[in-house]
N, CA, C and O of each residue as an XYZ file, in Angstrom:
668
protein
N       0.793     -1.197      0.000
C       0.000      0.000      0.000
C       0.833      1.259      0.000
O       0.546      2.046     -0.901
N       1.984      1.682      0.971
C       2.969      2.412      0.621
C       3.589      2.564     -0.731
O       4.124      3.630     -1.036
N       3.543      1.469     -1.626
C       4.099      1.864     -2.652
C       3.161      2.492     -3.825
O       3.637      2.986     -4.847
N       1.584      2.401     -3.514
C       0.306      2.913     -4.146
C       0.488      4.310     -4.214
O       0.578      5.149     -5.111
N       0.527      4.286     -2.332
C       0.685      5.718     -2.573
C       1.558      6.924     -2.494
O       1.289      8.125     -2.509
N       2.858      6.163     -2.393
C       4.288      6.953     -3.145
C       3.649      7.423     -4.591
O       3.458      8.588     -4.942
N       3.343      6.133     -5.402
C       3.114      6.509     -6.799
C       1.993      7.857     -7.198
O       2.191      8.598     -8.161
N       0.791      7.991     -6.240
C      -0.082      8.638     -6.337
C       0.452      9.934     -6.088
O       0.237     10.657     -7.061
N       1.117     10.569     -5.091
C       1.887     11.250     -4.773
C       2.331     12.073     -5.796
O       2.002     13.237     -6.025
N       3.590     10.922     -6.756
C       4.117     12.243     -7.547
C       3.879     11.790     -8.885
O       4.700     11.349     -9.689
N       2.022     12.041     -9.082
C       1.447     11.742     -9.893
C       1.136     13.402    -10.089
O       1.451     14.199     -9.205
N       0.435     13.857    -11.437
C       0.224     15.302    -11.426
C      -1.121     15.275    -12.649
O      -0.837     15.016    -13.818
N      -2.398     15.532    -12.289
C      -3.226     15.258    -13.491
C      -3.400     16.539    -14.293
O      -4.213     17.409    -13.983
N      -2.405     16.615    -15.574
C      -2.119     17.444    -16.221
C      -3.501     17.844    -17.312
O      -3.946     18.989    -17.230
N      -4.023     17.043    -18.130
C      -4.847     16.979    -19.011
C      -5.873     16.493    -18.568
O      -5.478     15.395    -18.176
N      -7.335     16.571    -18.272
C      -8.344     16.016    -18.050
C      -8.644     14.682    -17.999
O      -9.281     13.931    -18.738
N      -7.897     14.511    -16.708
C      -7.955     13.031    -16.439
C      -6.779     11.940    -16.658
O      -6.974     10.817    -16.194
N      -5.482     12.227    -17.388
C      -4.505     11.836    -17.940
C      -3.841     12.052    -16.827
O      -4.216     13.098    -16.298
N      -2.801     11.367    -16.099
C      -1.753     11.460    -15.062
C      -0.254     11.529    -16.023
O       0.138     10.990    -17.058
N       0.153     12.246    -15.299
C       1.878     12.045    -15.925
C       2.809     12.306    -14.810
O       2.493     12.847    -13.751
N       3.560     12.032    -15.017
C       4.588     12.618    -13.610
C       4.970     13.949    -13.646
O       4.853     14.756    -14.568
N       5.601     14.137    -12.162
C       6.308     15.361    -12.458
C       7.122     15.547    -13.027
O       7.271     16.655    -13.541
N       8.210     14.334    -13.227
C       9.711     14.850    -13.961
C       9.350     14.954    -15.318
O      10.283     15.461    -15.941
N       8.141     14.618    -16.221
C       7.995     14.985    -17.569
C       7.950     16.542    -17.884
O       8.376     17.167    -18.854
N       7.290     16.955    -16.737
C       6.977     18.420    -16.620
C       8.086     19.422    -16.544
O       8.435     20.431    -17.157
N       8.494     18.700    -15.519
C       9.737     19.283    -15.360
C      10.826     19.304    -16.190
O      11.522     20.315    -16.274
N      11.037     18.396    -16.759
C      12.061     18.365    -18.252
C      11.136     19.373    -19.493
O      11.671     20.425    -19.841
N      10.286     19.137    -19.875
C       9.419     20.230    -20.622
C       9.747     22.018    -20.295
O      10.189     23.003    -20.888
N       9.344     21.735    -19.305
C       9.734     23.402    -18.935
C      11.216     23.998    -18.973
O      11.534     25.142    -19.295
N      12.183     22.779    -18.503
C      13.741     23.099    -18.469
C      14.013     23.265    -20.010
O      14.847     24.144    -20.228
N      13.540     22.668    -21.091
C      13.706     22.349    -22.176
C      13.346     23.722    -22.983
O      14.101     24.213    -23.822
N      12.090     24.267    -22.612
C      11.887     25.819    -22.877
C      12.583     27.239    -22.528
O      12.730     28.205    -23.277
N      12.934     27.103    -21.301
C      13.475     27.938    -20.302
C      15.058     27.942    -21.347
O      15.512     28.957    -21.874
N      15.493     26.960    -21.414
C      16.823     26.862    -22.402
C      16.635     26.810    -23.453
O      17.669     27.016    -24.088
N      15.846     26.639    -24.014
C      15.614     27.097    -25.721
C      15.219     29.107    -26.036
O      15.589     29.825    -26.965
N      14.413     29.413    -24.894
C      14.349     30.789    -24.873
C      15.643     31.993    -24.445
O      15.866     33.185    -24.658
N      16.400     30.650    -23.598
C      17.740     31.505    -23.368
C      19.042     31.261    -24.400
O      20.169     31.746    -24.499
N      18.289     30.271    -25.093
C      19.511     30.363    -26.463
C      18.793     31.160    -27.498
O      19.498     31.103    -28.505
N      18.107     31.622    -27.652
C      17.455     32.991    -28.911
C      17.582     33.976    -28.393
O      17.381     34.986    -29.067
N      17.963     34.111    -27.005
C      18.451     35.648    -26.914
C      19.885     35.473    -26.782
O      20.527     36.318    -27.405
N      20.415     34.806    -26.288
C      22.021     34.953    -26.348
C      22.162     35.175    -28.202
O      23.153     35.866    -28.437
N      21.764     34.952    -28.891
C      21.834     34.745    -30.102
C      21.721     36.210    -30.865
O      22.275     36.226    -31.964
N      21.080     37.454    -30.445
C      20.165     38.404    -30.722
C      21.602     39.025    -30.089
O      22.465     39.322    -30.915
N      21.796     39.162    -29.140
C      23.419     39.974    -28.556
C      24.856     40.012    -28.912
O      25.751     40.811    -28.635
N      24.818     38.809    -29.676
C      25.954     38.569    -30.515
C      26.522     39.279    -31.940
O      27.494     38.925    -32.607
N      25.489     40.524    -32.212
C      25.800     41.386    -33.248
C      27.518     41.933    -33.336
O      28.055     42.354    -32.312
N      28.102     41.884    -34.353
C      29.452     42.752    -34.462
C      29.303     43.886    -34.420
O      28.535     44.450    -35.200
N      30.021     44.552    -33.466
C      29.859     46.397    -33.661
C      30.471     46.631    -35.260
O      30.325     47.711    -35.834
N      31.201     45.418    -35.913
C      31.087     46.306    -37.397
C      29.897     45.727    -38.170
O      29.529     44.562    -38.318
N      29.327     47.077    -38.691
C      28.140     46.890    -39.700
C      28.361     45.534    -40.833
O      29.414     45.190    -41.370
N      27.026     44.939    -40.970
C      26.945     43.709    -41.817
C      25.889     44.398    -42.627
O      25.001     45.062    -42.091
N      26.007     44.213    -44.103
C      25.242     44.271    -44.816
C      24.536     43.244    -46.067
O      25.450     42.787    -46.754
N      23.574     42.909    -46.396
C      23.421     41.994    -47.521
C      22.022     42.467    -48.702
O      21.143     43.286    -48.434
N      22.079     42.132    -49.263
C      21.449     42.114    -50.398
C      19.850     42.063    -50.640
O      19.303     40.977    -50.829
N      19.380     42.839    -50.633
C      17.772     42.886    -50.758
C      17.113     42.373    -52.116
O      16.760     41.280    -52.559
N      17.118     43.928    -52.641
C      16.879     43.919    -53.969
C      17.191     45.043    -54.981
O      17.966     45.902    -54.560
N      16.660     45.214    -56.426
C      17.230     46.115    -56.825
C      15.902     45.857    -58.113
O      15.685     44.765    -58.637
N      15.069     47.267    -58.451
C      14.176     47.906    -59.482
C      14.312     49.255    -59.516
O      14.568     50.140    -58.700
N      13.957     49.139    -61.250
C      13.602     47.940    -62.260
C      15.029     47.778    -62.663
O      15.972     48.510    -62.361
N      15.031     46.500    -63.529
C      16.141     45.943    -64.621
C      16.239     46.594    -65.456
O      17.351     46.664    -65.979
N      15.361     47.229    -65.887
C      15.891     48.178    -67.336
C      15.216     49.277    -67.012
O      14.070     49.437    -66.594
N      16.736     50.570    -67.451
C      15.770     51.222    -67.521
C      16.218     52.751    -68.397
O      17.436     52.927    -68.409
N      15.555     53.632    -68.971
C      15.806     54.470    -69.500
C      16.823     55.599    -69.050
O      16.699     56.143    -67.953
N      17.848     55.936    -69.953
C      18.646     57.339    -69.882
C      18.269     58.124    -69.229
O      17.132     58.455    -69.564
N      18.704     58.742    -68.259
C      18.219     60.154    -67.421
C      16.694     60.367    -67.405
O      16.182     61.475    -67.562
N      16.130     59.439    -67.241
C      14.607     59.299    -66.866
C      14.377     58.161    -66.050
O      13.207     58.405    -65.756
N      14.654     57.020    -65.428
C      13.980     56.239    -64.675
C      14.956     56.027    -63.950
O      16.119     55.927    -64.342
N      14.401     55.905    -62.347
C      15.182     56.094    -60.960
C      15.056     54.483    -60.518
O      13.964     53.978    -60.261
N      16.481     53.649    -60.458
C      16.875     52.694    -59.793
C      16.813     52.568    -57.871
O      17.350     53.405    -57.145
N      16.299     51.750    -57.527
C      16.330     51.792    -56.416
C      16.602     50.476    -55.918
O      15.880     49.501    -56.127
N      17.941     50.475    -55.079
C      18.483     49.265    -54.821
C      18.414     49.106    -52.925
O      19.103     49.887    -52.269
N      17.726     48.275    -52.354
C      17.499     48.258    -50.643
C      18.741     46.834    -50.517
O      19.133     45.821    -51.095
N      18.937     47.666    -49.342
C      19.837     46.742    -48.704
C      19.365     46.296    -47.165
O      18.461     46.837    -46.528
N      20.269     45.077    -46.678
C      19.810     44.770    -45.196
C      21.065     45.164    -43.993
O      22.246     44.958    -44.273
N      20.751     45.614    -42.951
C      22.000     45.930    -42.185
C      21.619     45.538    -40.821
O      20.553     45.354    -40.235
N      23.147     45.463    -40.457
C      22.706     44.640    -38.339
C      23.871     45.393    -38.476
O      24.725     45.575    -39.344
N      23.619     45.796    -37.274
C      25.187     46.590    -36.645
C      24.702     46.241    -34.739
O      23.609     46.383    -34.192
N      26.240     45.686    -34.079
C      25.835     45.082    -32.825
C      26.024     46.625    -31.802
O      26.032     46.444    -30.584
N      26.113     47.523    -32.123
C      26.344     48.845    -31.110
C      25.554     50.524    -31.609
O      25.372     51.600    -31.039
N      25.186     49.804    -33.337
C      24.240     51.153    -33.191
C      24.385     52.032    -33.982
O      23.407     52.250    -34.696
N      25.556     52.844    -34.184
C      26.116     53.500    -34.748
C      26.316     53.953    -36.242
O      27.232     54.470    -36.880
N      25.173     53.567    -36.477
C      25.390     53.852    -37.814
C      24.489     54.811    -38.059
O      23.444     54.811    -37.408
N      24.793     56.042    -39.282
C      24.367     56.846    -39.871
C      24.896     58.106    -39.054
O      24.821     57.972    -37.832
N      25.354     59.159    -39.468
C      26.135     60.508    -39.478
C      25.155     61.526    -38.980
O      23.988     61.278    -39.283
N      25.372     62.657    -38.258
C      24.285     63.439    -37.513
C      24.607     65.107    -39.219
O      23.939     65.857    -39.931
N      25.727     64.817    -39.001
C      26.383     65.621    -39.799
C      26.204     65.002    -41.554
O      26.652     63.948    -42.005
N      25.144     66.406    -42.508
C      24.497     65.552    -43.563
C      25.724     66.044    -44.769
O      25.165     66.264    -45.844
N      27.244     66.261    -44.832
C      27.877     66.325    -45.651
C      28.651     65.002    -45.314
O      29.205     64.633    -46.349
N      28.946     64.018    -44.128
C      29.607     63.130    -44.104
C      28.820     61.539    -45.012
O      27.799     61.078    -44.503
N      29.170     61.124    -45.791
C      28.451     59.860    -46.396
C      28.728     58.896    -45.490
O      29.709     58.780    -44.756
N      27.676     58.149    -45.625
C      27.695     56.397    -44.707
C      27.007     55.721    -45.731
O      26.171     55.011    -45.172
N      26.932     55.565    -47.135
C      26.536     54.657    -47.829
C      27.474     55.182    -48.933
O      27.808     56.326    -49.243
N      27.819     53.851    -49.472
C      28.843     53.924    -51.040
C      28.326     53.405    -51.889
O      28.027     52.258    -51.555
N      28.052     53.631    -52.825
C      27.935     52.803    -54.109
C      28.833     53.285    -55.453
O      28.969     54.399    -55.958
N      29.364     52.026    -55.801
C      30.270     52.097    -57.109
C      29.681     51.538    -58.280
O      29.336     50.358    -58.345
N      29.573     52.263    -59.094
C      28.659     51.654    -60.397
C      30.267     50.903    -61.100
O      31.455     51.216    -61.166
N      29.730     50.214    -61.355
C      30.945     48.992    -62.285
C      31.863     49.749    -63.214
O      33.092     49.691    -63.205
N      30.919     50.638    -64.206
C      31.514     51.191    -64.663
C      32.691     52.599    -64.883
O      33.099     53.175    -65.892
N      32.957     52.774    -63.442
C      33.147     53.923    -63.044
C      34.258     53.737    -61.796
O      33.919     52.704    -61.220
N      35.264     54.218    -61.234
C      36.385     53.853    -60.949
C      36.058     54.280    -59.029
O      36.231     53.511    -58.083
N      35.663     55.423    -58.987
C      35.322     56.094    -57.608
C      33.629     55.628    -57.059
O      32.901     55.785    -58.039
N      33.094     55.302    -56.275
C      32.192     55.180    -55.585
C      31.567     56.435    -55.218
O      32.305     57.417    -55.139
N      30.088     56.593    -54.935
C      29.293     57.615    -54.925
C      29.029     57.702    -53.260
O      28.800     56.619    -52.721
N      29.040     58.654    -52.580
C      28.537     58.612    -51.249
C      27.220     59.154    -50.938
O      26.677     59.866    -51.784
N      26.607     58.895    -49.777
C      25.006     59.498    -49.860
C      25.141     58.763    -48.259
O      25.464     57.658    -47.822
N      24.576     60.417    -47.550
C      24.021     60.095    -46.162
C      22.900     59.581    -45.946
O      21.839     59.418    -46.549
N      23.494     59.277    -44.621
C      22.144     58.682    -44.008
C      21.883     59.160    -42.051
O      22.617     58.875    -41.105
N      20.674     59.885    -42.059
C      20.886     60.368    -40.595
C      20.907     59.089    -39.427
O      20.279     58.057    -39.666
N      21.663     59.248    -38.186
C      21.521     58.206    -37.150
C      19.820     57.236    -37.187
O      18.620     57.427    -36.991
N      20.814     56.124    -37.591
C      19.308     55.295    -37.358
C      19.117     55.092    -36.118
O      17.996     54.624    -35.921
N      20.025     55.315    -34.728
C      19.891     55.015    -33.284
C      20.406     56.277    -32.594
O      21.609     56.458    -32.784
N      19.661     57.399    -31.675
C      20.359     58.175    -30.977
C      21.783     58.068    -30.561
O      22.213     57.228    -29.770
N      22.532     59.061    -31.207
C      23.966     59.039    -30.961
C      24.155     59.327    -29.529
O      23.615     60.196    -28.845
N      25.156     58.298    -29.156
C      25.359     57.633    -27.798
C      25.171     56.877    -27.347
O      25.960     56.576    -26.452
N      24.021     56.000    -27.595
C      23.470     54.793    -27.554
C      24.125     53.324    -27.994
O      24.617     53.121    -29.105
N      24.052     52.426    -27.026
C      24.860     51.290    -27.535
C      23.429     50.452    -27.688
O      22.682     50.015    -26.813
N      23.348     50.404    -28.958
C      21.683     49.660    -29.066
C      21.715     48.469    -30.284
O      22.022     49.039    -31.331
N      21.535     47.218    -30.478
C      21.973     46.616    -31.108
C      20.701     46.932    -32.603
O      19.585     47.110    -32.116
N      20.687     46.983    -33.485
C      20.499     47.549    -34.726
C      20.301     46.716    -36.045
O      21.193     46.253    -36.756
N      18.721     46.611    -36.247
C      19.222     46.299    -38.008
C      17.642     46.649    -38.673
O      16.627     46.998    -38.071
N      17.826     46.449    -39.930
C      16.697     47.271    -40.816
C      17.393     47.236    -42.214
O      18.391     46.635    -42.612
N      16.334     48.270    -42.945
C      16.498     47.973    -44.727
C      16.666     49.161    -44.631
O      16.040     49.880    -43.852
N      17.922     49.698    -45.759
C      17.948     50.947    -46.349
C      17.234     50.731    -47.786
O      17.153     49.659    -48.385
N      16.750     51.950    -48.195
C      16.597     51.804    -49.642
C      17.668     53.627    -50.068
O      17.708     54.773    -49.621
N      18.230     52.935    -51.001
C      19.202     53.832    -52.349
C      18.509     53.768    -53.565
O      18.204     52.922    -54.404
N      18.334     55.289    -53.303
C      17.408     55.618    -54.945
C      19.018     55.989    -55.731
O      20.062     56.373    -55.202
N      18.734     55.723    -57.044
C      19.921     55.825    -57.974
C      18.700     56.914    -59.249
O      17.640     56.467    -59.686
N      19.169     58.086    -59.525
C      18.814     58.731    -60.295
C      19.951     58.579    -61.905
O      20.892     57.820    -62.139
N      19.455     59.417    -62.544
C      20.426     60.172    -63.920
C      20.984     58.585    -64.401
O      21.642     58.745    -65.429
N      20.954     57.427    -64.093
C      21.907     56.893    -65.179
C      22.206     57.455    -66.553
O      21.691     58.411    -67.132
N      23.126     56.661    -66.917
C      23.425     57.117    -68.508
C      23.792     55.609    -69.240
O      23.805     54.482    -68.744
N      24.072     56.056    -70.581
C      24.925     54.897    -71.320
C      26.703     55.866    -71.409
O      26.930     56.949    -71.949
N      27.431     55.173    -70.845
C      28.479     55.955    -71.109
C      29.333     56.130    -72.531
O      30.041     57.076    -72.875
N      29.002     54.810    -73.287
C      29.551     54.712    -74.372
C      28.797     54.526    -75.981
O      27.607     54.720    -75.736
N      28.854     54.399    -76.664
C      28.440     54.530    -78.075
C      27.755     53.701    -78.522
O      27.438     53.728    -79.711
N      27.295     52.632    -77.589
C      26.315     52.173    -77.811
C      24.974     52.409    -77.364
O      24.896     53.284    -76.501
N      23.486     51.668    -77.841
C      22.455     51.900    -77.791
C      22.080     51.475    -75.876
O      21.417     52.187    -75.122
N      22.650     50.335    -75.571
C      22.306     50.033    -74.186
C      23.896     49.612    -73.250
O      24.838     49.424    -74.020
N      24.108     49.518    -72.329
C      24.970     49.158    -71.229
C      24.420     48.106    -70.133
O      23.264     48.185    -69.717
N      25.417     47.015    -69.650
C      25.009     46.268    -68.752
C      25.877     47.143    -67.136
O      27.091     47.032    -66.966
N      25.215     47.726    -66.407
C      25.710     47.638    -65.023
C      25.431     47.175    -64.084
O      24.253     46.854    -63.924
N      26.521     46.908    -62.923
C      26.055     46.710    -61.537
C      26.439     47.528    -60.626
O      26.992     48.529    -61.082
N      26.355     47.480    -59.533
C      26.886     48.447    -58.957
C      27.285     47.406    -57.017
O      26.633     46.456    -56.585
N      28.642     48.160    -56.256
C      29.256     47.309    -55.154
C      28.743     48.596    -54.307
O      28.581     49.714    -54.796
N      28.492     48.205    -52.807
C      27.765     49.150    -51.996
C      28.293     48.583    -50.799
O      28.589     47.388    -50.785
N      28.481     49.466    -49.564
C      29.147     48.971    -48.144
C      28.830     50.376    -47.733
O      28.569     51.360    -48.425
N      28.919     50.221    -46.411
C      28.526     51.345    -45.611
C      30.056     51.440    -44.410
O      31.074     50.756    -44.302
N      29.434     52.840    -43.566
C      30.339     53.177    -42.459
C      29.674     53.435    -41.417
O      28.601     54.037    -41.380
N      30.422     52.886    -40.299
C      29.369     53.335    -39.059
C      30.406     54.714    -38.375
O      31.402     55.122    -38.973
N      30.072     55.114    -37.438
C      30.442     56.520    -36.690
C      31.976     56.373    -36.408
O      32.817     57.232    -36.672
N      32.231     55.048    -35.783
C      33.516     54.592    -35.056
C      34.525     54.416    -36.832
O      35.692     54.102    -36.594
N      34.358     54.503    -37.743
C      34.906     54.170    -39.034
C      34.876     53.138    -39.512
O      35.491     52.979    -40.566
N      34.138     52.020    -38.912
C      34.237     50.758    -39.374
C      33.377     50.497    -40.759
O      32.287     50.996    -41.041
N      34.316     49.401    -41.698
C      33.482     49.581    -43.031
C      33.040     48.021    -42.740
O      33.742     47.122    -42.277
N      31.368     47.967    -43.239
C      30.842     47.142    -43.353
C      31.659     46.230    -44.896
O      32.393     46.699    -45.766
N      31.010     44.479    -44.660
C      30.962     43.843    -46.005
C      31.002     44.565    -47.543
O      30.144     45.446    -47.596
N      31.550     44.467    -48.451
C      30.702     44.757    -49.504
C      29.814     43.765    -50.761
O      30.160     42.691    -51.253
N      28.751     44.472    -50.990
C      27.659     43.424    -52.119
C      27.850     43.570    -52.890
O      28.869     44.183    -53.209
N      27.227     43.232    -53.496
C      27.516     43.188    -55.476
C      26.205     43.237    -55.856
O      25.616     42.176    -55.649
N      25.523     44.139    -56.360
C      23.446     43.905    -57.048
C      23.833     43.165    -58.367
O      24.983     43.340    -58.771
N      23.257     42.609    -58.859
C      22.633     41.709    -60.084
C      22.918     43.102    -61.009
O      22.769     44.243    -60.572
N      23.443     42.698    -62.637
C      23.414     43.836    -63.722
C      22.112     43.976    -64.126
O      21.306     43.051    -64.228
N      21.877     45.303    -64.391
C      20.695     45.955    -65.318
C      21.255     46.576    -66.456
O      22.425     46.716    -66.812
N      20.195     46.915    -66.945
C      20.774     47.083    -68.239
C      19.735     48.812    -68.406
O      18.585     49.198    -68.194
N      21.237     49.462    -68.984
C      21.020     50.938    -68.864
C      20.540     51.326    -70.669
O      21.307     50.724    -71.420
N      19.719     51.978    -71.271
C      19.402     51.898    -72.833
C      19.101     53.487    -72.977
O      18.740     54.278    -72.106
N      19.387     53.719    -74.477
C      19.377     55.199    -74.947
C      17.957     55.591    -75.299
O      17.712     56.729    -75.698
């Protein structure tokens, strides 16, 4: 009879009428408790240097000094810092393939300067004026893009897919 009701004991009627023990429960919950503390350790592990990758880029074709390219990118930065308070300093580059120097274009603090805040989101880069540079009717370009955060650190750089530029 003692051993009836040891068993009854560390019995626990979880589901309507269903008994299970406690240690099932208890492994269940430990099993959560550590799965929720490995997705945030995971979320803190950002590099204070900016990471960037590849969104997208419209349209593919498009007309001479009339249709505006717009290429979005993705960024994590683990401290924050990115984008310039000051709107003559650039924090975005882009180098069209065809062309030797890279273009700069600000971007204001995406996180109050001072802040150590871990960081990420989509830029979008409008690209105006293309041209065809040469004597023909159309051009294939791409263009390489990386950013800077406050501290000088240069993010990755991407590469967008070619479009094709026409007269």
């Amino acid at each position: 009879m003692d051993i009836k009701r040891s068993a009854k004991r560390n019995t626990l009627n979880l589901f309507s009428g269903r008994k299970a023990t406690y240690l099932p429960a208890v492994i269940c919950i430990g099993i959560l408790l550590m799965t929720a503390a490995g997705c945030s350790k995971e979320e803190i592990n950002f590099s204070i240097i900016p990471k960037i990758a590849f969104v997208g880029i419209t349209p593919l074709q498009v007309q001479e000094y009339t249709d505006r390219v717009t290429i979005t990118i993705s960024y994590e930065d683990g401290n924050g810092d990115i984008g310039q308070p000051n709107p003559d300093v650039p924090v975005v580059f882009v180098k069209d393939s065809r062309l030797q120097q890279p273009d700069g274009y600000h971007v204001p603090p995406v996180a109050p300067v001072g802040t150590q805040v871990i960081i990420n989101g989509q830029l979008q880069i409008p690209l105006k004026n293309l041209f065809v540079l040469g004597n023909t009717q159309q051009e294939q370009v791409y263009f390489e893009i990386y950013i800077t955060d406050r501290a000088g650190n240069q993010s990755n750089v991407i590469e967008t897919p070619a479009l094709t530029v026409y007269k």
